[in-house]
Residue frames relative to the residue before (quaternion, step in Angstrom):
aa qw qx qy qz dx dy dz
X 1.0000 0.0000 0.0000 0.0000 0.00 0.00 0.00
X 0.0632 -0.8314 0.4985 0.2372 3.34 -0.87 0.77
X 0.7304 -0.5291 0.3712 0.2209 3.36 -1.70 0.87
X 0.0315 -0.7611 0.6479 0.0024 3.80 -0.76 0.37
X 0.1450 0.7438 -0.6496 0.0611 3.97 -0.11 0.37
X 0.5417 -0.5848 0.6033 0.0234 2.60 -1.85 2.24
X 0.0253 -0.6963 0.6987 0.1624 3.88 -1.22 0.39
X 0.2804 0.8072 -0.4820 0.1934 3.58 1.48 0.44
X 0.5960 0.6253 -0.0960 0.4945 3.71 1.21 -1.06
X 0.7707 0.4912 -0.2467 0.3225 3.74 0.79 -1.16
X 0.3570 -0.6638 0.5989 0.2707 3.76 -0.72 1.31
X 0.8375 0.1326 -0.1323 0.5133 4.10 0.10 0.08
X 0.2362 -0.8050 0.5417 0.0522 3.59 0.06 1.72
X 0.6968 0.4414 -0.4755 0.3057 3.96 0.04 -0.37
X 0.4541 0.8008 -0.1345 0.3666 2.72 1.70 -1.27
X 0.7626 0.2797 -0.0661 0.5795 3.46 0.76 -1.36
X 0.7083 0.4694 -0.3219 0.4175 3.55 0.74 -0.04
X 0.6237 0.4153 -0.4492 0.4866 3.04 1.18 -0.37
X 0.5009 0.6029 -0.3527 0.5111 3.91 1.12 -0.60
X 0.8906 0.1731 -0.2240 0.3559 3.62 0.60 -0.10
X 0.1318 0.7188 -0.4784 0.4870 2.91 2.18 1.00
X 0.6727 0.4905 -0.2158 0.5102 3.37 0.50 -1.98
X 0.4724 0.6769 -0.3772 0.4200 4.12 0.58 -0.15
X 0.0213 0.6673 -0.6775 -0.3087 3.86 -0.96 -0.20
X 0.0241 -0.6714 0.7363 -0.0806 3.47 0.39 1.59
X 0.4300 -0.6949 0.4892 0.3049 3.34 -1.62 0.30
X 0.7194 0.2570 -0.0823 0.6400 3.55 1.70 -0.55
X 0.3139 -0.5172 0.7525 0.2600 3.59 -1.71 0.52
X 0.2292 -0.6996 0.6743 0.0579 4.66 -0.79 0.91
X 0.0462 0.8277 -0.5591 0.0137 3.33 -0.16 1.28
X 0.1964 -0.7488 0.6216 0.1194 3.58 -0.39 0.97
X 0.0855 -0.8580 0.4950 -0.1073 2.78 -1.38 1.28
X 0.0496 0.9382 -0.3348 0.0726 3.53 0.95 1.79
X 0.7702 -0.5501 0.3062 0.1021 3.89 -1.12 0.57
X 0.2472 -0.7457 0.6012 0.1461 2.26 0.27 -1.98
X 0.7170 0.0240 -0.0003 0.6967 3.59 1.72 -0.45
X 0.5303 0.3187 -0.5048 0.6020 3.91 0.25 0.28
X 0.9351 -0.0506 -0.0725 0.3431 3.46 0.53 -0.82
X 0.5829 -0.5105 0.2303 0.5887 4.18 0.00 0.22
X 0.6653 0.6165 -0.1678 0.3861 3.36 0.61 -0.95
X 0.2763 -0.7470 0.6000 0.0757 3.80 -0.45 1.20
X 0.0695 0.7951 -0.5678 -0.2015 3.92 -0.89 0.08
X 0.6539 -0.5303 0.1813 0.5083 3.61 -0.63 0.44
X 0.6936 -0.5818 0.2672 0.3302 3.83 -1.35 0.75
X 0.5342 -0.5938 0.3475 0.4913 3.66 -0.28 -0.16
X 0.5832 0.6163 -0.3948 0.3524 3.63 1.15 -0.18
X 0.7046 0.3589 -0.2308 0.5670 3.33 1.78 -0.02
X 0.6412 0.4748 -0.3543 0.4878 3.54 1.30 -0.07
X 0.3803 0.6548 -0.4923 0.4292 3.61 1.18 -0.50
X 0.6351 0.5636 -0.3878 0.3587 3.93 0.84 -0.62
X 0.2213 0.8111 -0.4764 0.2572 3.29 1.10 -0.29
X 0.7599 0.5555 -0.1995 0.2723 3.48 0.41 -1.49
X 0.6782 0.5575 -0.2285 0.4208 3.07 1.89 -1.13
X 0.7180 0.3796 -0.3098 0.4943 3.70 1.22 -0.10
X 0.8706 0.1048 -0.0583 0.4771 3.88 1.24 -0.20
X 0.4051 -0.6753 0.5560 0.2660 3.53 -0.79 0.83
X 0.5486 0.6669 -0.4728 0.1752 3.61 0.57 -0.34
X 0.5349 -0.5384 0.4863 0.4330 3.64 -1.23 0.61
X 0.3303 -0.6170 0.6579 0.2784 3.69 -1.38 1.21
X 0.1616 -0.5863 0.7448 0.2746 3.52 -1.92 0.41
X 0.1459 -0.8461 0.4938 0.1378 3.99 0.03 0.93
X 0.0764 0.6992 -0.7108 -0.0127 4.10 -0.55 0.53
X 0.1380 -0.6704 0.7208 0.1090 2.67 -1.77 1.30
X 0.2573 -0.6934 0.6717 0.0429 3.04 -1.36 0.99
X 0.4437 0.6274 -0.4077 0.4932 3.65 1.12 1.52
X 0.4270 -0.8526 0.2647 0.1436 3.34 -0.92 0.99
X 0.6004 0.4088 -0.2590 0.6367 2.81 1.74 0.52
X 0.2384 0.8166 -0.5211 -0.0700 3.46 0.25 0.64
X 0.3809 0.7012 -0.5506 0.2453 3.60 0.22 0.29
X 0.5608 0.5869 -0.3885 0.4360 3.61 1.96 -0.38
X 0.6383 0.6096 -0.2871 0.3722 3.59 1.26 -1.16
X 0.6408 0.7231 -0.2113 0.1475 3.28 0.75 -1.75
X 0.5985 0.6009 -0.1674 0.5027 3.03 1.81 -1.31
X 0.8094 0.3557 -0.1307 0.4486 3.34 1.02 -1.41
X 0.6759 0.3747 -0.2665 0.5760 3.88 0.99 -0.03
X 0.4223 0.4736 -0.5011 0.5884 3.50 1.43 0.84
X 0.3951 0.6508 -0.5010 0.4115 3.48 0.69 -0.51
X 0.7925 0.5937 0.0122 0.1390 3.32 0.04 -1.52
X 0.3777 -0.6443 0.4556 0.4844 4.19 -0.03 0.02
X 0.2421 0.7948 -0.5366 0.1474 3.41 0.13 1.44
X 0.0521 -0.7328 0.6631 0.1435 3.79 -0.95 0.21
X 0.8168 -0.0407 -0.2199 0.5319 3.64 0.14 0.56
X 0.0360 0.6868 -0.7247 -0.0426 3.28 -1.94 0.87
X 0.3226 -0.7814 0.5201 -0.1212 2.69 -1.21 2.07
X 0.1454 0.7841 -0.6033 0.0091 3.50 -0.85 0.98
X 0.6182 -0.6340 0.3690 0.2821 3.53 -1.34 0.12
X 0.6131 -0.5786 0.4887 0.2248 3.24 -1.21 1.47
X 0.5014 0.7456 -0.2147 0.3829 3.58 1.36 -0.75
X 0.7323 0.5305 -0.1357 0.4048 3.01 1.05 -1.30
X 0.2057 -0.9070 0.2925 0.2226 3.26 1.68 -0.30
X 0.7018 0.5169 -0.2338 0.4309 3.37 0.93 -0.82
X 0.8805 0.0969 -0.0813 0.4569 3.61 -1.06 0.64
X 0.0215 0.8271 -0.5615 0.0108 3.65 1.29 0.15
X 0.8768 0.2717 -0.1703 0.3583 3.10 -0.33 -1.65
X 0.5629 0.7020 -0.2891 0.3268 3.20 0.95 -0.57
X 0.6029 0.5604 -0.2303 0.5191 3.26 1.56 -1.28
X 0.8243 0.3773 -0.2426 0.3455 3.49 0.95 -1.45
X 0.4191 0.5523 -0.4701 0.5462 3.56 1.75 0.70
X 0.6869 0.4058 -0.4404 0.4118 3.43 0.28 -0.60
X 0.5319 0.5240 -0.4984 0.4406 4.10 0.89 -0.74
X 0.7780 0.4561 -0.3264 0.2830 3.44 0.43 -1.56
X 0.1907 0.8404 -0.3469 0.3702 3.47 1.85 -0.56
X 0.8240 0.4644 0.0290 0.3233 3.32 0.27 -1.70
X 0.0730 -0.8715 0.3785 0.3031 2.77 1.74 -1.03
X 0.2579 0.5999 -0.5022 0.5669 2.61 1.03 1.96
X 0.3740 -0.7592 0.4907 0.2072 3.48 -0.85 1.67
X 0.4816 -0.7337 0.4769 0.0486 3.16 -1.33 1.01
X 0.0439 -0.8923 0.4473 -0.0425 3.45 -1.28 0.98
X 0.0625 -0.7313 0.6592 0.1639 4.04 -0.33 0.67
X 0.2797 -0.5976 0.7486 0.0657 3.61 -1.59 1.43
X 0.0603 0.7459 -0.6633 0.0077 3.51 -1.26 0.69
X 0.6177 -0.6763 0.3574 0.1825 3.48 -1.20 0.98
X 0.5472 -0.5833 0.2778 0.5322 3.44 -0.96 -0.06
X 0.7493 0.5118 -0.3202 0.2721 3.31 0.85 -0.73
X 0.4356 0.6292 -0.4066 0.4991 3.75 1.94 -0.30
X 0.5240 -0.5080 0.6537 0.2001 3.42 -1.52 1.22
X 0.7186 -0.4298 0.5084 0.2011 3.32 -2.08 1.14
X 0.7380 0.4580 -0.1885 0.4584 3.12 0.52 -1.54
X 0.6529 0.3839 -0.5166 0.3994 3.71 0.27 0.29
X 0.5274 0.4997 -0.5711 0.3820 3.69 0.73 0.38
X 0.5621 0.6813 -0.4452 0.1474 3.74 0.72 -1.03
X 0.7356 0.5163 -0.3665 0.2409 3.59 0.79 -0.31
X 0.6694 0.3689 -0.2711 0.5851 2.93 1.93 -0.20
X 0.1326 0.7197 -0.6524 0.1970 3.80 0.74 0.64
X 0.8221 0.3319 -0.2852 0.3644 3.80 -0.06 -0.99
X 0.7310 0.4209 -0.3656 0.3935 3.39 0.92 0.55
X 0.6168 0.5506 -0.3161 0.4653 3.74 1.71 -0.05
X 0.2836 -0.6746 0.6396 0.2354 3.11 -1.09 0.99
X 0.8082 0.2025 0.0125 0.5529 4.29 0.70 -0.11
X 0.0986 0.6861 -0.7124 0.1099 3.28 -1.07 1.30
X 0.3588 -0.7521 0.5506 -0.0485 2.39 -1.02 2.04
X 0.3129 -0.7031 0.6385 -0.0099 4.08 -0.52 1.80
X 0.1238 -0.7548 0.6438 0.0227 3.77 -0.64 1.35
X 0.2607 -0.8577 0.4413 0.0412 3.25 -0.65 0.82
X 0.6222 0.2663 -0.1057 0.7286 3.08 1.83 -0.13
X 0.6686 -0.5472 0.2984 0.4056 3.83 -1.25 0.27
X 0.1877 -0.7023 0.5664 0.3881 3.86 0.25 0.27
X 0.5615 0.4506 -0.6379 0.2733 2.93 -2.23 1.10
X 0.8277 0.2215 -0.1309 0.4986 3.96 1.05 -0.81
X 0.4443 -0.7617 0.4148 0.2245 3.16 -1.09 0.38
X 0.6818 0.4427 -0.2225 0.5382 3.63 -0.51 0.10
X 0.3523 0.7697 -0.4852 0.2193 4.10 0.71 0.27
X 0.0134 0.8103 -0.4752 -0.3428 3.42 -0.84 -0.32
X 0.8714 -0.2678 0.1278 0.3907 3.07 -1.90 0.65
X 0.2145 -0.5851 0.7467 0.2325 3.40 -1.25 0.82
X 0.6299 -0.6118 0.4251 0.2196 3.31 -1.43 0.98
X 0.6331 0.5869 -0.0694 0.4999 2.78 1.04 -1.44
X 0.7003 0.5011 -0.3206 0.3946 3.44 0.52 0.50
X 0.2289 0.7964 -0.3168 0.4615 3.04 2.09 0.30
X 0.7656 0.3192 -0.0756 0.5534 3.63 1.03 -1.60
X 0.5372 0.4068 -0.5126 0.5321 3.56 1.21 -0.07
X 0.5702 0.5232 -0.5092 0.3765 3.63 0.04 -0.60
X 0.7306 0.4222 -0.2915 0.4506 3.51 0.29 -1.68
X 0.7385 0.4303 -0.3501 0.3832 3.77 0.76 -0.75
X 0.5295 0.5743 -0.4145 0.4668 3.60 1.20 0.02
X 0.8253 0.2679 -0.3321 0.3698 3.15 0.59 -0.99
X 0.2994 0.7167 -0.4222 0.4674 3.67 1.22 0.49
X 0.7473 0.4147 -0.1289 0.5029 3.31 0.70 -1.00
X 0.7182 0.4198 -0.3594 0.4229 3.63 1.07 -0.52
X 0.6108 0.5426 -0.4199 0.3952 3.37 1.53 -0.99
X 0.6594 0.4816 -0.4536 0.3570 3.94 1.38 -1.57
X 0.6338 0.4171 -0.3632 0.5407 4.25 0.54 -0.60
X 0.5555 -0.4198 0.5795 0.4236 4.30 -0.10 0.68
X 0.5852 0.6379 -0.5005 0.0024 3.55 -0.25 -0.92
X 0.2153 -0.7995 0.5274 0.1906 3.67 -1.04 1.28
X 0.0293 -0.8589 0.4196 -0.2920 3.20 0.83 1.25
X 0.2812 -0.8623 0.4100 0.0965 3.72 0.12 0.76
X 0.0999 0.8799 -0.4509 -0.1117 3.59 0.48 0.37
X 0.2188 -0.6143 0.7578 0.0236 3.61 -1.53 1.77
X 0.3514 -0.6726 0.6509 -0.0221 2.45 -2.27 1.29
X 0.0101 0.9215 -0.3572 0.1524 3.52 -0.35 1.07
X 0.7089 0.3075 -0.3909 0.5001 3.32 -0.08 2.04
X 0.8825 0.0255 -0.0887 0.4611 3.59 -0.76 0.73
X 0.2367 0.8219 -0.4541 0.2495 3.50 1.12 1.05
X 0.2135 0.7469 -0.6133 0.1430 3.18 -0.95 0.89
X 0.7784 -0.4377 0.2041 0.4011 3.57 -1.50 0.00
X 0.6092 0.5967 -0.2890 0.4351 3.24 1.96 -0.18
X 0.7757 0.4081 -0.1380 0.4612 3.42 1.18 -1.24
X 0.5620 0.5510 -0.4295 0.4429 3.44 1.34 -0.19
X 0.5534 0.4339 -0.4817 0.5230 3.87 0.73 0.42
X 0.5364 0.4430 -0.4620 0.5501 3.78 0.62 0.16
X 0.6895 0.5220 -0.1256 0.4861 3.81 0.95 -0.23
X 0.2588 0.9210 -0.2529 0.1439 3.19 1.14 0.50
X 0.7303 0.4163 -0.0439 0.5398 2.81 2.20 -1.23
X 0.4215 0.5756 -0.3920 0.5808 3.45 1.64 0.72
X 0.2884 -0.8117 0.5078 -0.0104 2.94 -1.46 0.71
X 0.5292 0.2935 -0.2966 0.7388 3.42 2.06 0.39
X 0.4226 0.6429 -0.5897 -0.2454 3.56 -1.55 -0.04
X 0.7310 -0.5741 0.3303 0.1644 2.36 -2.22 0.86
X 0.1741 0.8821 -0.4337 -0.0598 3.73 0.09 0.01
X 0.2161 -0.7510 0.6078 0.1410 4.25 -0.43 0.94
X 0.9302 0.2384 -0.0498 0.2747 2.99 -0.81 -1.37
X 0.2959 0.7505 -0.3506 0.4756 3.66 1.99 0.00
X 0.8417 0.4385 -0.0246 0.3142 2.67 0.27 -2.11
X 0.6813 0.5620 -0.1654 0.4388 3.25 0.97 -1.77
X 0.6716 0.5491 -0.1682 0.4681 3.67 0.68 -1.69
X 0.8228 0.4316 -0.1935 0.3152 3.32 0.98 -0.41
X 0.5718 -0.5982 0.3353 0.4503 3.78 -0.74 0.81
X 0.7741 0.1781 -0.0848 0.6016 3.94 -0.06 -0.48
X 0.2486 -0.6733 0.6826 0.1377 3.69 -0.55 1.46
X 0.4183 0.7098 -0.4363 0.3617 3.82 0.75 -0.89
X 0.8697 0.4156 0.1044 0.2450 2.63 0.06 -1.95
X 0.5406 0.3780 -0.3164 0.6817 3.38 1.85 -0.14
X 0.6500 0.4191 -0.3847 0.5038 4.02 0.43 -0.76
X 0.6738 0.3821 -0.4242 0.4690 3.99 0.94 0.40
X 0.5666 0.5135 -0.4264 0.4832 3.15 1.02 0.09
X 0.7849 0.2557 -0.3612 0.4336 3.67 0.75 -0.30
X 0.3238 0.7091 -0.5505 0.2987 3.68 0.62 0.08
């Protein structure tokens, strides 16, 4: 299983990145928030672009913003291997996920709990990663929606019935309990597990 770690949650960000540099996390989970897709605002990119100075680690970036064609440009910039945005947003979909791949940067559509499976199917042949929230996106520290057990299983139905080599991350209220409800993913995502806790090591071995 690979590892995704959230710094969405952390009262001292260099701090925690460099602590999870020292990590064989497989990802740096960069949340990216608005202000309008969701309540929540996260800092601008003129201050997150710093990212680089506390960790080599590949970023998995989701924006959780309703206009990403503004971001794409600027978090390509960056040591990224996936940018995620939301099926939600409706507009320009595919467009957006050409302009990631553009970059040659692998591409992703995040979809909520309440958003039917079936709105990813038209863009299956163009995602390298669908990204199964498990909690509302915008806050940190949620817990598992139960119910997301059968979205997982019903995503990954859907990727095997469409070929699709689509990668599929789970995202919200992970831990050593809820990642076994999570069986059929192949990234999770985990913040406030990881961060909150005395030995990052030592929680990201507990979900592997």
């Amino acid at each position: 299983m690979r590892i995704s770690a959230s710094f969405l949650s952390s009262s001292n960000i260099p701090v925690d990145l460099k602590k999870l540099n020292e990590t064989d996390v497989d990802y740096i989970h960069v949340d990216i928030m608005d202000g309008k897709f969701v309540p929540n605002k996260t800092m601008p990119f003129s201050e997150m672009k710093n990212i680089y100075k506390y960790t080599n680690k590949r970023l998995d970036v989701h924006l959780m913003v309703e206009n990403p064609k503004k971001y794409i440009p600027l978090y390509a910039e960056l040591n990224t291997e996936f940018i995620t945005f939301h099926v939600e947003t409706m507009d320009n979909i595919e467009e957006n996920l050409e302009l990631i791949k553009s970059y040659g940067i692998k591409c992703g559509l995040a979809i909520k709990p309440s958003t039917p499976v079936k709105s990813l199917v038209p863009y299956l042949p163009l995602l390298d990663l669908i990204l199964v929230m498990s909690v509302e996106p915008g806050k940190g520290g949620q817990s598992f929606i139960l119910e997301s057990q059968d979205k997982v299983k019903e995503v990954r139905h859907l990727v095997n019935a469409y070929h699709s080599k689509a990668l599929i991350n789970v995202d919200g209220g992970i831990d050593a309990t809820t990642k076994d409800k999570c069986q059929e993913c192949d990234i999770l995502t985990s913040g406030s597990y990881i961060i909150k806790s005395e030995s990052f090591q030592e929680q990201i071995n507990n979900l592997r």
